[in-house]
C-alpha positions as CSV (number, residue, x, y, z in Angstrom):
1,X,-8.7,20.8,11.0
2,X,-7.0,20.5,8.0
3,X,-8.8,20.1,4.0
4,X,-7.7,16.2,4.7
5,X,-9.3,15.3,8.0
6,X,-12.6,17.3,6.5
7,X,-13.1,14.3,3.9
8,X,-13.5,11.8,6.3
9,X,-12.0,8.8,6.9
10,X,-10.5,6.5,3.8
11,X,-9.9,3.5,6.6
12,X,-10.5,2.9,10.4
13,X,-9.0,0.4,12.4
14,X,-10.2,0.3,15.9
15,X,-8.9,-2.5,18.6
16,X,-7.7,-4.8,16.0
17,X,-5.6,-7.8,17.2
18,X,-4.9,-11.4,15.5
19,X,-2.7,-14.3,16.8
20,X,-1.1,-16.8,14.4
21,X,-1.7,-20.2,16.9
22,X,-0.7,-18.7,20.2
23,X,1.5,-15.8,18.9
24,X,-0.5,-12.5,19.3
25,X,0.6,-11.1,16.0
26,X,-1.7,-7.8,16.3
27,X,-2.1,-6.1,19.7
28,X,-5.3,-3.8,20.0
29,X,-4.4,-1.6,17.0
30,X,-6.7,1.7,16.5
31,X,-5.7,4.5,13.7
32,X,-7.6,6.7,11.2
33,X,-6.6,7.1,8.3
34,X,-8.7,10.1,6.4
35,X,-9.0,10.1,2.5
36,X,-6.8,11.2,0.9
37,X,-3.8,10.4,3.6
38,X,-0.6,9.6,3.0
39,X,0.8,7.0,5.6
40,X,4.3,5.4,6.0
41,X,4.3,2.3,8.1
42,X,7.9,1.0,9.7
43,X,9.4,-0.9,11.9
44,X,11.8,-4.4,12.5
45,X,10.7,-7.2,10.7
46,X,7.9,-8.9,12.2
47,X,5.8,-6.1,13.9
48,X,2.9,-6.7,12.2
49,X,3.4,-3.6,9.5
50,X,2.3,-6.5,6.3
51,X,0.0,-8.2,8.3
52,X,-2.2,-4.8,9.4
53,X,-2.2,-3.7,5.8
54,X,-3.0,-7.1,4.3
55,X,-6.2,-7.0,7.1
56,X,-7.6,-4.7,5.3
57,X,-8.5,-6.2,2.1
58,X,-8.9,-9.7,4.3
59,X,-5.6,-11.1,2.7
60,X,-5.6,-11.8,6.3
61,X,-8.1,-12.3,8.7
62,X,-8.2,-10.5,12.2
63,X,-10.2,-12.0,15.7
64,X,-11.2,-9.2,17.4
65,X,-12.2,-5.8,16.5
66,X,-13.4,-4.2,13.2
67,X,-11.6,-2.0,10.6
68,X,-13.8,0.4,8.0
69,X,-13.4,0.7,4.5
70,X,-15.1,3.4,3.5
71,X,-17.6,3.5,6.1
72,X,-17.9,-0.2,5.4
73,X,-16.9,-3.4,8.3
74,X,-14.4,-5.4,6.4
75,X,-14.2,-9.4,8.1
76,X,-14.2,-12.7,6.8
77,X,-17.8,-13.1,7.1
78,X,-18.5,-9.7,4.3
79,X,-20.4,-11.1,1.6
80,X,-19.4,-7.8,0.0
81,X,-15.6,-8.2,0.4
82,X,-15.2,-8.3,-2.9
83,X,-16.7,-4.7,-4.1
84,X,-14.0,-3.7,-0.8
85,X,-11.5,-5.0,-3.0
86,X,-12.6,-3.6,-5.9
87,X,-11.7,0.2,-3.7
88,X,-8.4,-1.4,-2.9
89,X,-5.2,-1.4,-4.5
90,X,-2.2,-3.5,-3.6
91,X,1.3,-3.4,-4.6
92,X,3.5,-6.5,-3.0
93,X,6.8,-7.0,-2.8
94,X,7.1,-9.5,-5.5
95,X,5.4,-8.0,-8.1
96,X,3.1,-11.1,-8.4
97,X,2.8,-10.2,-12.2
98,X,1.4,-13.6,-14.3
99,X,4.4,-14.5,-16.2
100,X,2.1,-15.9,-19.1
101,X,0.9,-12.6,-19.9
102,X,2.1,-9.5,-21.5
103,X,2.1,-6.5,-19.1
104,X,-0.7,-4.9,-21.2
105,X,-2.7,-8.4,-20.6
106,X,-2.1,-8.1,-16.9
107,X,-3.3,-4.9,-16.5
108,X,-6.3,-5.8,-18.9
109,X,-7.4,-8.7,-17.0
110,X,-9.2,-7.5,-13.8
111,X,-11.2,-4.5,-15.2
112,X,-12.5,-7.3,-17.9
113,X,-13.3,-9.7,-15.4
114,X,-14.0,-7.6,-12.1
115,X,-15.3,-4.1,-13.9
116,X,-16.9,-5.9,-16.7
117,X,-15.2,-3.7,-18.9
118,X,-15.3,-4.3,-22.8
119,X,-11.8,-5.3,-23.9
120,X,-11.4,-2.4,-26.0
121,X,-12.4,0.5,-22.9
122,X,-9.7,-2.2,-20.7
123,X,-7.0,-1.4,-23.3
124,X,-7.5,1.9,-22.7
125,X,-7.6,2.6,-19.0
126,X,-4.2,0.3,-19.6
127,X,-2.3,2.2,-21.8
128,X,-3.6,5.4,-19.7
129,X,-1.9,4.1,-16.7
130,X,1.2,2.5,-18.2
131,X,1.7,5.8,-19.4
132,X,1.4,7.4,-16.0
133,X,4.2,4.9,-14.7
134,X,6.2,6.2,-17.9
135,X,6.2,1.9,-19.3
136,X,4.0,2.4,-22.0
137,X,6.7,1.0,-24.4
138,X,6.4,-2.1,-22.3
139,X,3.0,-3.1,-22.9
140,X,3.2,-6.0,-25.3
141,X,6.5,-7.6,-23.4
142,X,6.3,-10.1,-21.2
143,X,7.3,-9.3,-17.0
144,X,10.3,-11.5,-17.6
145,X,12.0,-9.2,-19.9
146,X,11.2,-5.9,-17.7
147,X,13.8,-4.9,-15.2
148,X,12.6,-5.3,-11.8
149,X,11.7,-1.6,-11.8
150,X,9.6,-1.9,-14.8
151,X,7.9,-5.1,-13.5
152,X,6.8,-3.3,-10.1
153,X,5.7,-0.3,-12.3
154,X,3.7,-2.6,-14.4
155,X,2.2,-3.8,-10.6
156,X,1.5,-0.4,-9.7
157,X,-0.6,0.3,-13.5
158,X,-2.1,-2.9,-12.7
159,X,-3.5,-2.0,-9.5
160,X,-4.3,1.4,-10.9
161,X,-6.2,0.1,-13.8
162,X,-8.8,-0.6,-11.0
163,X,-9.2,3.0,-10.6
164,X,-9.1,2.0,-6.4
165,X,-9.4,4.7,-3.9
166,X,-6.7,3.7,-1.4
167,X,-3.6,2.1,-2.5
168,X,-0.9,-0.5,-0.4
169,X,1.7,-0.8,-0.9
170,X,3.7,-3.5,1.0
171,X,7.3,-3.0,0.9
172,X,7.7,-2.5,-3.0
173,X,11.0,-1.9,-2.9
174,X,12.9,-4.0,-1.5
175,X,13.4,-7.1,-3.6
176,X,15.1,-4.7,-6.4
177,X,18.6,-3.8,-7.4
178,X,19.3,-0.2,-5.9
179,X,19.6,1.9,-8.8
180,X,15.6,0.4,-9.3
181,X,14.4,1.8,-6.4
182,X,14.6,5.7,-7.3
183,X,11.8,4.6,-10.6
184,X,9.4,3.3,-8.5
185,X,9.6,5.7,-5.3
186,X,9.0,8.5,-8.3
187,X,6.2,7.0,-9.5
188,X,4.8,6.5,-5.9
189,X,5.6,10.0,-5.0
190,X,3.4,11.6,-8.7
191,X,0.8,9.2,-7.1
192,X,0.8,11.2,-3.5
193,X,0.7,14.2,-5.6
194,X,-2.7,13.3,-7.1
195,X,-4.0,13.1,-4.2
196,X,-4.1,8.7,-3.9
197,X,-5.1,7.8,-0.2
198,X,-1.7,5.7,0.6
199,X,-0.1,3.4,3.3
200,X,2.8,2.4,2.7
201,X,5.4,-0.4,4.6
202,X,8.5,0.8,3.9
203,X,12.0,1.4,5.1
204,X,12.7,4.4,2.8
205,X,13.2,7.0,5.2
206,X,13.9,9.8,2.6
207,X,10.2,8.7,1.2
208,X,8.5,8.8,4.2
209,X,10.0,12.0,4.9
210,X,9.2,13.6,1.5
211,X,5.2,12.5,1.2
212,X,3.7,10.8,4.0
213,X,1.9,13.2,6.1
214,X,1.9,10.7,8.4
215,X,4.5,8.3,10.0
216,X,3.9,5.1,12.2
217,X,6.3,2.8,14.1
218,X,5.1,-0.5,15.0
219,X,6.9,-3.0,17.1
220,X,5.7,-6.2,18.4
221,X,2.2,-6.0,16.9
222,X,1.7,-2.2,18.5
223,X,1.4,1.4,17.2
224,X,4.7,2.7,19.1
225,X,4.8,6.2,18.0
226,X,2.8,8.0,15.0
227,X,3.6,11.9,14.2
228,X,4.1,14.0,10.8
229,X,7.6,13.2,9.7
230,X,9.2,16.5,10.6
231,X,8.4,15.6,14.4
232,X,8.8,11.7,13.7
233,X,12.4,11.9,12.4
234,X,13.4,15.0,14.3
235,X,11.9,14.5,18.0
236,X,10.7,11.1,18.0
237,X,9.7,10.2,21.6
238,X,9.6,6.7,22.2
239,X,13.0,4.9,22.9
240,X,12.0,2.5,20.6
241,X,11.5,4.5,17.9
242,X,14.5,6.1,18.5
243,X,17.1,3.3,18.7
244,X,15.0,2.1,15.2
245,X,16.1,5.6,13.6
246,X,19.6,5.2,15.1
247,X,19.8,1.7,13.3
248,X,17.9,2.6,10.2
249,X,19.2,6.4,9.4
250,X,22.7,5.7,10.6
């Protein structure tokens, strides 16, 4: 057993399946993810990678079975949902910055409002974490005049300002320009390295194989295959998962 799997688990998913109408989105999923883990979720488009991650913080709502956070049931009926959020960090795909705000302001706003911080102590914590995502030159800028890199940095300080325990992070990458996408991956990877519980949709293969500890193929709402990336990339079993490497790595 490794130092990992002694700390227990961050997140449990066990038998989880939602439908959107009659479209079974989510098939029966179970996976444990311990503290501290590092897990890259892939796959083609639409097999359920966004859609399990956004369960978790009930961005989306599941039918059957139960996920953990933290030893906690997460459904739509938790009167406590919100103090789950509070643990949970998320990073989209769109950066979802508020435009009217400078990035200092947006990563102010939730530990006023959600931590009850005192705007002074928020400023702080900001500036802490903008300097961690190397944009603290930034701060008093608005998101428009950021590169897209620097805006989904800001996202990432902004989710950090939270001080969450597990992050998500839902395809971050891939609504920028290329030479963007080496910024944010870096500052992603220094976030594995302190030890951040992660999972991570993502089709950056060369990320996956440099920090996850574990990766996960999903296709049509199913957990395919799900080994450490040496075995993943370099023996994957599943024909699936291998005509997805073929596709993706070639």
């Amino acid at each position: 057993m490794t130092s990992v799997e002694q700390q227990g688990a961050a997140i449990e998913f066990a038998g989880v399946s939602k439908w959107y109408g009659n479209f079974r989105v989510l098939r029966n999923v179970s996976l444990t993810i311990p503290t501290g883990g590092r897990v890259v979720l892939c796959g083609p488009s639409g097999s359920g990678k966004s859609t399990l991650i956004r369960c978790i913080n009930q961005l989306e709502t599941y039918q059957e079975g139960k996920i953990l956070v933290d030893g906690t049931q997460v459904d739509s009926k938790l009167k406590a949902i919100d103090s789950v959020r509070r643990e949970v960090g998320m990073v989209f795909q769109s950066f979802a910055l508020f435009p009217h705000l400078t990035i200092i302001e947006n990563c102010m706003l939730a530990p006023i409002h959600v931590r009850k911080m005192s705007g002074r102590d928020a400023r702080a914590v900001a500036m802490e974490h903008l300097e961690k995502v190397r944009i603290e030159n930034q701060a008093d800028k608005y998101p428009t005049q950021l590169s897209g890199g620097q805006q989904q940095r800001a996202a990432i300080a902004r989710a950090l300002c939270m001080r969450p325990k597990i992050m998500l992070f839902d395809e971050p990458t891939s609504a920028l320009d290329p030479e963007m996408v080496k910024e944010v991956l870096d500052t992603m990877v220094a976030l594995a390295a302190d030890g951040m519980t992660m999972i991570c949709v993502t089709h950056e293969m060369g990320f996956a194989r440099r920090v996850a500890d574990r990766v996960i193929f999903m296709d049509s709402g199913e957990i395919v295959e799900s080994a450490p990336p040496g075995e993943f990339f370099d023996t994957p079993r599943n024909s699936r998962t291998k005509a997805f490497l073929g596709q993706i790595l070639h």
